[in-house]
C-alpha positions as CSV (number, residue, x, y, z in Angstrom):
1,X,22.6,-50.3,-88.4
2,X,20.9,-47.1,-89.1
3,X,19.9,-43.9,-87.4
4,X,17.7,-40.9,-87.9
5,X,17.5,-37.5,-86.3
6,X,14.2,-35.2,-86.2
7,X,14.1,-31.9,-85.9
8,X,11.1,-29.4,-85.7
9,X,11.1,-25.7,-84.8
10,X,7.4,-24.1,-84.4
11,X,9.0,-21.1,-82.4
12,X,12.0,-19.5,-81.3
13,X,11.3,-20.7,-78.0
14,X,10.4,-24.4,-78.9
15,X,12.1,-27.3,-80.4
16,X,11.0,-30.8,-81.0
17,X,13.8,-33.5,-81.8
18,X,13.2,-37.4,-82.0
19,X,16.0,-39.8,-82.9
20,X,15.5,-43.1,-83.7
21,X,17.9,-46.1,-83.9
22,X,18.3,-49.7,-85.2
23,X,20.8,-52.1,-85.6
24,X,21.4,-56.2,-86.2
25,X,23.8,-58.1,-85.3
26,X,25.3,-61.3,-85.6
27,X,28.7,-62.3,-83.9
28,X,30.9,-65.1,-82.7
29,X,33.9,-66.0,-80.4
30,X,36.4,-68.2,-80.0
31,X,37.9,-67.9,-76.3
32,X,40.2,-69.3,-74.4
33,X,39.5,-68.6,-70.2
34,X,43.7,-69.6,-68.7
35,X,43.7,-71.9,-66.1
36,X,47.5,-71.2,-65.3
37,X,50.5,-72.7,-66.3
38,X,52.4,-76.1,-64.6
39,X,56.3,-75.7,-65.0
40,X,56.8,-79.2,-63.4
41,X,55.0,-79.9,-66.7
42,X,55.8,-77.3,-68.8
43,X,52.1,-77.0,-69.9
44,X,49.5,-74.3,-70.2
45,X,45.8,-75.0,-69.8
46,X,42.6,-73.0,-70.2
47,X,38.7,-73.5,-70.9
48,X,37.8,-73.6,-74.5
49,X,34.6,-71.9,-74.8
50,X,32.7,-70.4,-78.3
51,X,29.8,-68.6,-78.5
52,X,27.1,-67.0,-81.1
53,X,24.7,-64.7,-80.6
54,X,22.1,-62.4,-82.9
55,X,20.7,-59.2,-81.3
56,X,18.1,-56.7,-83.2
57,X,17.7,-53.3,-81.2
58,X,14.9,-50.5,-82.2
59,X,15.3,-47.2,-79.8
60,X,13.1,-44.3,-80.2
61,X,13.9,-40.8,-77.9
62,X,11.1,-37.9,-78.4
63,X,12.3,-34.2,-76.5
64,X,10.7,-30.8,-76.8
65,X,12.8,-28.1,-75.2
66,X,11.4,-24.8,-74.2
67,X,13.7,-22.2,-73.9
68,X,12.8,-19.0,-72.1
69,X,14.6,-15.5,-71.2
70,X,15.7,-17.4,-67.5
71,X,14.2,-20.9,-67.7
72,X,15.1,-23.6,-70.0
73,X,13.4,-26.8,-70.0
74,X,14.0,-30.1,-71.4
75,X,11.6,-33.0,-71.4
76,X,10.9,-36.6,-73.1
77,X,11.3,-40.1,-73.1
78,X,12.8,-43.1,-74.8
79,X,11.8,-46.7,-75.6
80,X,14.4,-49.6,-76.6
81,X,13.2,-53.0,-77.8
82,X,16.3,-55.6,-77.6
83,X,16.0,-59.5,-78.7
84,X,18.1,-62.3,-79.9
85,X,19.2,-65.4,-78.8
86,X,22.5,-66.9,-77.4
87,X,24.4,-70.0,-77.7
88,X,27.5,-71.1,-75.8
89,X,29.7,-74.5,-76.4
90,X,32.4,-75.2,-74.1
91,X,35.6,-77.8,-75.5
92,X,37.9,-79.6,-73.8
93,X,38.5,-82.6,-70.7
94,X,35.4,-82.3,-68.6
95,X,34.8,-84.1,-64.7
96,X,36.7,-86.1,-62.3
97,X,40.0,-87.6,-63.7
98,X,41.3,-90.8,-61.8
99,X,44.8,-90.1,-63.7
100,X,45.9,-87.4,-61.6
101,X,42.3,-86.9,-59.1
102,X,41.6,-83.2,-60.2
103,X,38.2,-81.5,-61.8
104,X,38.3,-80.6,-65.2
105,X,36.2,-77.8,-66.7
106,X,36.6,-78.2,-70.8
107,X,40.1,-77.7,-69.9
108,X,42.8,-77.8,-72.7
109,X,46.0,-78.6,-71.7
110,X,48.8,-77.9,-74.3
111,X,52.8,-78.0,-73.8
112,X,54.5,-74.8,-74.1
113,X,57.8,-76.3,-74.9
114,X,56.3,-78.5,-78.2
115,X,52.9,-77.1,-78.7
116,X,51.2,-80.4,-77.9
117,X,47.6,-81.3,-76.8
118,X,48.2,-83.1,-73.6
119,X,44.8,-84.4,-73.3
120,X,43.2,-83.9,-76.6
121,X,41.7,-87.4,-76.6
122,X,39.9,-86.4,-73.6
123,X,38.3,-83.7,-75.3
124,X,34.7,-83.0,-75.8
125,X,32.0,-80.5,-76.3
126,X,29.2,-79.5,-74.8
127,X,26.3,-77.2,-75.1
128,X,26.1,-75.0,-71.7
129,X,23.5,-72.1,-72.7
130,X,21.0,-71.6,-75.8
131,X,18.6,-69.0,-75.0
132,X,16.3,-66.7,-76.9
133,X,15.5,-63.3,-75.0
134,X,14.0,-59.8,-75.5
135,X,13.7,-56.9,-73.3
136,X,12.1,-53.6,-72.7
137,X,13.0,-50.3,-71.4
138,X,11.0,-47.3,-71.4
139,X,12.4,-44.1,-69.6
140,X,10.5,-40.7,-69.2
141,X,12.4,-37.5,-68.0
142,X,12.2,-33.8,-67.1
143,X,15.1,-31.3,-66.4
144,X,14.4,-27.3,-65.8
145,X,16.8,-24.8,-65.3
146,X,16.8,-21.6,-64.3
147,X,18.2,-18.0,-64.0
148,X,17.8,-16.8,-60.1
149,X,19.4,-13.2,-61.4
150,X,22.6,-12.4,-62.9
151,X,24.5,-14.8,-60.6
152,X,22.5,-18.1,-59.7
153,X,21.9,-20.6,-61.3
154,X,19.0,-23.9,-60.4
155,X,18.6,-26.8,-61.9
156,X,16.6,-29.4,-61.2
157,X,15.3,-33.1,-63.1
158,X,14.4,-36.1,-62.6
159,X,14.4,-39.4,-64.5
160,X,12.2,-42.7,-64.3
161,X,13.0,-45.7,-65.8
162,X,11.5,-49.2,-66.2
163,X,13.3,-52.7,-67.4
164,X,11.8,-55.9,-68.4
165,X,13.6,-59.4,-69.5
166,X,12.2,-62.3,-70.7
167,X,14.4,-65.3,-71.6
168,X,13.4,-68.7,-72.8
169,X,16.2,-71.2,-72.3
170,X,16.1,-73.9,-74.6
171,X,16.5,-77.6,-73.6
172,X,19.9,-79.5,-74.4
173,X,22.2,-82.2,-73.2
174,X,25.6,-81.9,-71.5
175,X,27.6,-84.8,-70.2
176,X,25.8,-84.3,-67.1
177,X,22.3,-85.4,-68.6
178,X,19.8,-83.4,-70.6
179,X,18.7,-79.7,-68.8
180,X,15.2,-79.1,-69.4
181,X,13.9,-76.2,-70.5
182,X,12.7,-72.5,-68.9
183,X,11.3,-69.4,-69.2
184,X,12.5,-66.1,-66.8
185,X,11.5,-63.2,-66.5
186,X,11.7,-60.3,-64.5
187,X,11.2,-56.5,-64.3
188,X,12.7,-53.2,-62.1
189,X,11.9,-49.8,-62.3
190,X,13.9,-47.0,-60.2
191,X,13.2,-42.9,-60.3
192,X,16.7,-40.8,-60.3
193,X,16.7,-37.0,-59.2
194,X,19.4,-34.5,-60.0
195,X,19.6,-31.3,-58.4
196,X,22.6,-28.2,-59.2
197,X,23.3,-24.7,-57.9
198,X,26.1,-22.4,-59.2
199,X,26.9,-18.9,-57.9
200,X,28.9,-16.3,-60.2
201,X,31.0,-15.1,-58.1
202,X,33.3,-13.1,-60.6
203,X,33.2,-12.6,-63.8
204,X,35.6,-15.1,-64.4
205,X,35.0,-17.4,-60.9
206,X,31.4,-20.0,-60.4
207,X,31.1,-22.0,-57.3
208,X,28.9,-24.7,-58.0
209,X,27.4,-28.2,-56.4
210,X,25.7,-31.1,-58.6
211,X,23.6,-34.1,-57.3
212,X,22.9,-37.2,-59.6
213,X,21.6,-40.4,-59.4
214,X,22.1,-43.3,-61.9
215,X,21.0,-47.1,-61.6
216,X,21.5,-50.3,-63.7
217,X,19.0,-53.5,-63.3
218,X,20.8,-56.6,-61.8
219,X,19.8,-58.5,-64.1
220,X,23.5,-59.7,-65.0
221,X,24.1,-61.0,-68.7
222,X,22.0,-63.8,-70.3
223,X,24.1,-66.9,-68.8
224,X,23.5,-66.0,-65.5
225,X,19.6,-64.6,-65.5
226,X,18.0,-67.8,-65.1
227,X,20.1,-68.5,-61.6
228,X,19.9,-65.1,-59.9
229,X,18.2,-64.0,-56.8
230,X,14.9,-62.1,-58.4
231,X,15.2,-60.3,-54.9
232,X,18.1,-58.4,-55.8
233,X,17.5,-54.5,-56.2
234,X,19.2,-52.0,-59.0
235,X,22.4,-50.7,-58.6
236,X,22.4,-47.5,-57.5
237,X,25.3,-45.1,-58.1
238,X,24.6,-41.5,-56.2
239,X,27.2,-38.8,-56.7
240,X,27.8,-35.4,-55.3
241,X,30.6,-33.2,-56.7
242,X,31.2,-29.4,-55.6
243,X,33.7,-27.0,-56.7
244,X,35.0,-23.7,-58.0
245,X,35.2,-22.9,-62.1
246,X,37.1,-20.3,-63.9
């Protein structure tokens, strides 16, 4: 990963900063999701699951602020370019079993009194996702604030933001039969205000109240974007504080 921060000061009263940001990564995981433990059988079982992934990032965030003898004001925007792909392989009994008529999910079943595989010969391993994604958010943004006298205190923004996701799932065969292959995509876009006032009223006492608004896409992670309802809105998470500081 790497990261850069511009600066640029034509005045006293103006600055211009940009930072910019990539990074690669490749990762993987070995998991193991518990399914409980049977003390009649003195066994633990869970899902085995692994999983690799590769994600490249590039963000970019211009702002100019303008600072004045009772107004300040910050502006910009950001862009963020994400893709990479995603595999997951699940290990272990899968289906119906006629032995003791119960569903198995890639369970593993392993004695906790030897360490044995109970069902090991039942094992096997399956492909469940491999995808190849990108996505793109863009935000712009505005924020003034301002000096109402010796006392008051405004502030004011607001923020709108866009998301995009595109995913091609890749075909492959499970013990179920071969999954064919599917491209989703989808895209949201939600504007957030903020709003604050706070009164001086000591030297060393502020009264103050602060609305904000944040959101996040529900666009859920990679596994489940391909099943979701394309109906479903952003999460929306509104808060309003108010209080005394000294």
């Amino acid at each position: 990963m790497g990261a850069a921060v511009l600066r640029h000061t034509p005045s006293d009263r103006w600055t211009v900063r940009t930072v910019l940001h990539g990074r690669h990564l490749d990762s993987s995981s070995n998991l193991g999701f518990n399914e409980g433990v049977d003390e009649d059988s003195g066994s633990i079982q869970w899902n085995g699951f692994n999983g690799l992934s590769t994600q490249r990032v590039f963000f970019v965030e211009p702002q100019v602020t303008y600072t004045g003898p009772r107004l300040r004001v910050v502006a910009g925007g950001s862009f963020e370019r994400v893709d990479g792909t995603s595999q997951e392989f699940w290990t272990g009994q899968y289906g119906f079993s006629f032995t003791d008529f119960n569903f198995y999910f890639y369970s593993q079943k392993r004695s906790y009194e030897t360490g044995e595989f109970l069902n090991r010969d039942e094992w096997i391993t399956d492909p469940l996702l491999d995808a190849e994604y990108s996505a793109n958010i863009a935000a712009g943004y505005v924020q003034a604030e301002a000096n109402l006298g010796s006392r008051v205190t405004l502030t004011a923004g607001v923020r709108a933001d866009r998301f995009a996701r595109a995913v091609d799932y890749l075909p492959y065969t499970t013990a179920e039969g071969p999954q064919a292959a599917s491209t989703v995509d989808d895209s949201d876009a939600h504007l957030s205000p903020k709003a604050a006032l706070s009164v001086k009223l000591t030297d060393h006492v502020t009264a103050y109240g602060a609305f904000g608004e944040g959101f996040s896409p529900a666009f859920g992670p990679i596994w489940a974007f391909g099943g979701r309802n394309v109906n479903l809105k952003p999460e929306i998470a509104r808060s309003l504080e108010g209080g005394l500081k000294g």
